[in-house]
C-alpha positions as a Markdown table, in Angstrom:
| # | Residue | x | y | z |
|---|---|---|---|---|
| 1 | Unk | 121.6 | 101.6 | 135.6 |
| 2 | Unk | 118.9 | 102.1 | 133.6 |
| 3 | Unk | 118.4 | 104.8 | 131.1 |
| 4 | Unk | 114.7 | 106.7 | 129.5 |
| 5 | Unk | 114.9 | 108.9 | 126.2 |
| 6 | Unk | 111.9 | 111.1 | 126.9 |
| 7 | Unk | 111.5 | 112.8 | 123.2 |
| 8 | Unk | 109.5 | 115.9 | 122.4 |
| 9 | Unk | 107.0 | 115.1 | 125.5 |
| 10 | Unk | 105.4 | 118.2 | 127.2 |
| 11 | Unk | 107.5 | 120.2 | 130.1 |
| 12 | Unk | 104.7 | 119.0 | 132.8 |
| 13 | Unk | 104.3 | 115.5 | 131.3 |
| 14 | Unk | 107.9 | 115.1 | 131.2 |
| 15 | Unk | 108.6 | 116.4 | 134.7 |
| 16 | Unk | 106.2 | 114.2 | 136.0 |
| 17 | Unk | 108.1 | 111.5 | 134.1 |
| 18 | Unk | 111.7 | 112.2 | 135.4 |
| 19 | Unk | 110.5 | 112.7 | 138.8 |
| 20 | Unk | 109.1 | 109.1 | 138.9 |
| 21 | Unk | 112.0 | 107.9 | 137.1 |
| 22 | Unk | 114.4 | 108.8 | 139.3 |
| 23 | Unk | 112.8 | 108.1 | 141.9 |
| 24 | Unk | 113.2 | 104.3 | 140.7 |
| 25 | Unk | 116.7 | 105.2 | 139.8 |
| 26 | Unk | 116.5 | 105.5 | 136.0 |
| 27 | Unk | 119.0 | 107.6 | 134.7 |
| 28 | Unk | 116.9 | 110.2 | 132.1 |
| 29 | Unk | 117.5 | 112.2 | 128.8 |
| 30 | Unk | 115.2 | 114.1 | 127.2 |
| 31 | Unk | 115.0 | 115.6 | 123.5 |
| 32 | Unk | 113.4 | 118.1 | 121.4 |
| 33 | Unk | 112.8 | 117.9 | 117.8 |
| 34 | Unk | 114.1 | 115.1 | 115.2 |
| 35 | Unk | 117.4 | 115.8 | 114.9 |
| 36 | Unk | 118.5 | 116.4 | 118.7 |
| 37 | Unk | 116.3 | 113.4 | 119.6 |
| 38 | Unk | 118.3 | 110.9 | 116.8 |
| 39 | Unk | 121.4 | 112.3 | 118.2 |
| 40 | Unk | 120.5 | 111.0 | 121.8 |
| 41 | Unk | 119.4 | 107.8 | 120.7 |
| 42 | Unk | 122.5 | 106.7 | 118.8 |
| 43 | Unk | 125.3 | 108.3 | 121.9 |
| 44 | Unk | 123.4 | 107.1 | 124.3 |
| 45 | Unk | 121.8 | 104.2 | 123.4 |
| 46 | Unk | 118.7 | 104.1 | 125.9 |
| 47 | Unk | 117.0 | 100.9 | 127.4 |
| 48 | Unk | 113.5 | 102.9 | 126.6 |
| 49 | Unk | 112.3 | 105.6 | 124.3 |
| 50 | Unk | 109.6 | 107.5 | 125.5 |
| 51 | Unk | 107.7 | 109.6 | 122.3 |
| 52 | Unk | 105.3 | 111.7 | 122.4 |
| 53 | Unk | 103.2 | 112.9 | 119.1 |
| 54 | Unk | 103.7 | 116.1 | 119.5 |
| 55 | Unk | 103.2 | 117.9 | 116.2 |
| 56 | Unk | 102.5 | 115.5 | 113.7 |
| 57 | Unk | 102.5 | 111.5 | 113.3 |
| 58 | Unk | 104.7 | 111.9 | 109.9 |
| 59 | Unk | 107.4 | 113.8 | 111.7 |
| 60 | Unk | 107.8 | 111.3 | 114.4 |
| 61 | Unk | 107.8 | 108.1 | 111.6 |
| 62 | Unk | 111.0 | 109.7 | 109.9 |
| 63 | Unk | 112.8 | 109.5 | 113.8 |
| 64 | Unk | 111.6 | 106.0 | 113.9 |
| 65 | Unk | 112.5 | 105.4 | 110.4 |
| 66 | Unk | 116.1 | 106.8 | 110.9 |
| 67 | Unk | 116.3 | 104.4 | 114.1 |
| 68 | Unk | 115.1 | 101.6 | 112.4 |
| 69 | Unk | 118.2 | 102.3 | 109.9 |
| 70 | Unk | 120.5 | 102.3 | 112.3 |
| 71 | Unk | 121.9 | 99.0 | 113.4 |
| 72 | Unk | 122.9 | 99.8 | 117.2 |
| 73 | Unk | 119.3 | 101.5 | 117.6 |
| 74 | Unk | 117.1 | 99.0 | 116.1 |
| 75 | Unk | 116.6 | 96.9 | 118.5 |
| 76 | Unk | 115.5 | 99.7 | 121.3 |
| 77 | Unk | 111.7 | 99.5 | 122.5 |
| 78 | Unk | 109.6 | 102.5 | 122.2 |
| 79 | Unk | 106.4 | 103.9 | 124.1 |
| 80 | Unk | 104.7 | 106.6 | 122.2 |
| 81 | Unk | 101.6 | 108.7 | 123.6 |
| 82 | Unk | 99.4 | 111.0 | 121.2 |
| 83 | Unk | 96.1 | 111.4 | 120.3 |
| 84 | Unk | 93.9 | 108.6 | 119.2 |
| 85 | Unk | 95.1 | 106.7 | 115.9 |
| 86 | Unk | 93.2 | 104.2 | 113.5 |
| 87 | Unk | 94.1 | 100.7 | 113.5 |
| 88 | Unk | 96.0 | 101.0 | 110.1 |
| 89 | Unk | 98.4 | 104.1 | 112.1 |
| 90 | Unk | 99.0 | 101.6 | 115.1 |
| 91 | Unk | 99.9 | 98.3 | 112.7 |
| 92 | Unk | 102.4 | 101.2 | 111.1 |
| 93 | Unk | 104.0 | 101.9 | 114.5 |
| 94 | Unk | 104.3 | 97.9 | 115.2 |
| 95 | Unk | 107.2 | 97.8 | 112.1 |
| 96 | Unk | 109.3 | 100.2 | 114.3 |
| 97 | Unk | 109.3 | 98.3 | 117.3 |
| 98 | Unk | 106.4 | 100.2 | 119.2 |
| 99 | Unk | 105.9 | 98.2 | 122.4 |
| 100 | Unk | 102.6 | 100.2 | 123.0 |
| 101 | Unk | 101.2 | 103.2 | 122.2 |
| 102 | Unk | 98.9 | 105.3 | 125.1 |
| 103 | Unk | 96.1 | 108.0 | 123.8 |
| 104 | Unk | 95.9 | 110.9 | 125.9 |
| 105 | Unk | 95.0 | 111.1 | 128.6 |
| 106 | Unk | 96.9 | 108.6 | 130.1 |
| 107 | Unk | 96.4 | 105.7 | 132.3 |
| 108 | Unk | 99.2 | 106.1 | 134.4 |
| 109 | Unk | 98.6 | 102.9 | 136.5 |
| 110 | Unk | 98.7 | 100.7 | 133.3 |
| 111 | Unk | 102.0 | 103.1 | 131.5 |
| 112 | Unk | 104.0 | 102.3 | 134.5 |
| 113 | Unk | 103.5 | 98.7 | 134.9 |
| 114 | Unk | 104.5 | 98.6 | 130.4 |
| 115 | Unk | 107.3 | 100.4 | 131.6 |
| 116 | Unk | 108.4 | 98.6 | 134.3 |
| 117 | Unk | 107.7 | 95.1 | 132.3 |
| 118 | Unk | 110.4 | 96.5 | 129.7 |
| 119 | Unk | 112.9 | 98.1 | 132.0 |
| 120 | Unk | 112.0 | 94.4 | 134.2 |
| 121 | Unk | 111.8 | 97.3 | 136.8 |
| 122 | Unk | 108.5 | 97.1 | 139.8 |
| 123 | Unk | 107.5 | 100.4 | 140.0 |
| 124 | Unk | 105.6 | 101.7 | 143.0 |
| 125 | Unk | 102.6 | 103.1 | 142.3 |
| 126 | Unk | 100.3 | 105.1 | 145.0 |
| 127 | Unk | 96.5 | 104.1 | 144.7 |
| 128 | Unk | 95.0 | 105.9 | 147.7 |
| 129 | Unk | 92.0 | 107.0 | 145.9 |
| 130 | Unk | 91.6 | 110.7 | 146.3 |
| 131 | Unk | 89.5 | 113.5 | 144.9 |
| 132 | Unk | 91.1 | 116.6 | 142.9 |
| 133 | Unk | 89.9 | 119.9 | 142.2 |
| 134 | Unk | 90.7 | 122.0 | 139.8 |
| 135 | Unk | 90.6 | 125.5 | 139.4 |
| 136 | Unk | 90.5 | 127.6 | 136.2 |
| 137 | Unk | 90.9 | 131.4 | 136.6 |
C-alpha cells in the first residue's frame, strides 16, 4: 500500500487531502512542525511527502536539509505548496528532490495527476463543471 506524509499543511487543506487519499487507498500520516515531521519521515519512510510552507521557507529547508542527510530518506519525492517563490527559491528546492512545487491557490486537477504520476497511481478526478457561492458573515 501506498503511504503520503502530509507535513505542516492546513487542517481543511489537509482534510481535503486524506479524504481523497484514502479514497484511492493511500495509507496517510500527517506532521506538525520540524522535528515531529523528521521523525515521521525516517519510521515511516513515505512513498510521497506532501509540504506545505507554512511559516517560513528557511524553516522548511532545514527538514529538507536533515532529509537529504539521511541516507534511507534521500531518495523520497516531495510536493511542496506555498506562496509564490522567485526562480532562484525554486532551483534551491530542485537540490532536495522537489518533484514540483504548487503556489496557492491550487490547481487541483493538475496536483493530482503529479501525484498520481509519482505514486504511478490514476486518480479520479470529478470535472462536472459547477458554480459555488460563498458566503462571508
Amino acid at each position: 500500500m501506498k503511504q503520503v506524509l502530509i507535513i505542516d499543511a492546513p487542517s481543511l487543506f489537509q482534510d481535503f487531502l486524506k479524504e481523497k487519499f484514502i479514497s484511492e487507498q493511500i495509507q496517510v500520516e500527517t506532521a506538525e512542525g520540524n522535528r515531529d515531521a523528521f521523525t515521521k519521515i525516517v519510521t515511516t519512510l513515505p512513498d510521497l511527502i506532501i509540504l506545505d510552507i507554512s511559516s517560513t521557507l528557511k524553516a522548511s529547508l532545514e527538514l529538507l536539509e536533515k532529509k537529504r542527510n539521511d541516507p534511507n530518506a534521500r531518495t523520497i519525492p516531495v510536493i511542496m505548496t506555498g506562496p509564490t517563490l522567485s526562480r532562484a527559491q525554486l532551483a534551491i528546492l530542485a537540490q532536495y528532490n522537489v518533484l514540483k512545487y504548487f503556489n496557492k491557490p491550487i490547481k487541483y486537477d493538475i496536483f493530482f495527476e503529479s501525484v498520481g504520476k509519482i505514486l504511478d497511481i490514476d486518480f479520479i478526478i470529478d470535472d462536472t463543471p459547477c458554480i459555488m457561492e460563498i458566503h462571508l458573515t
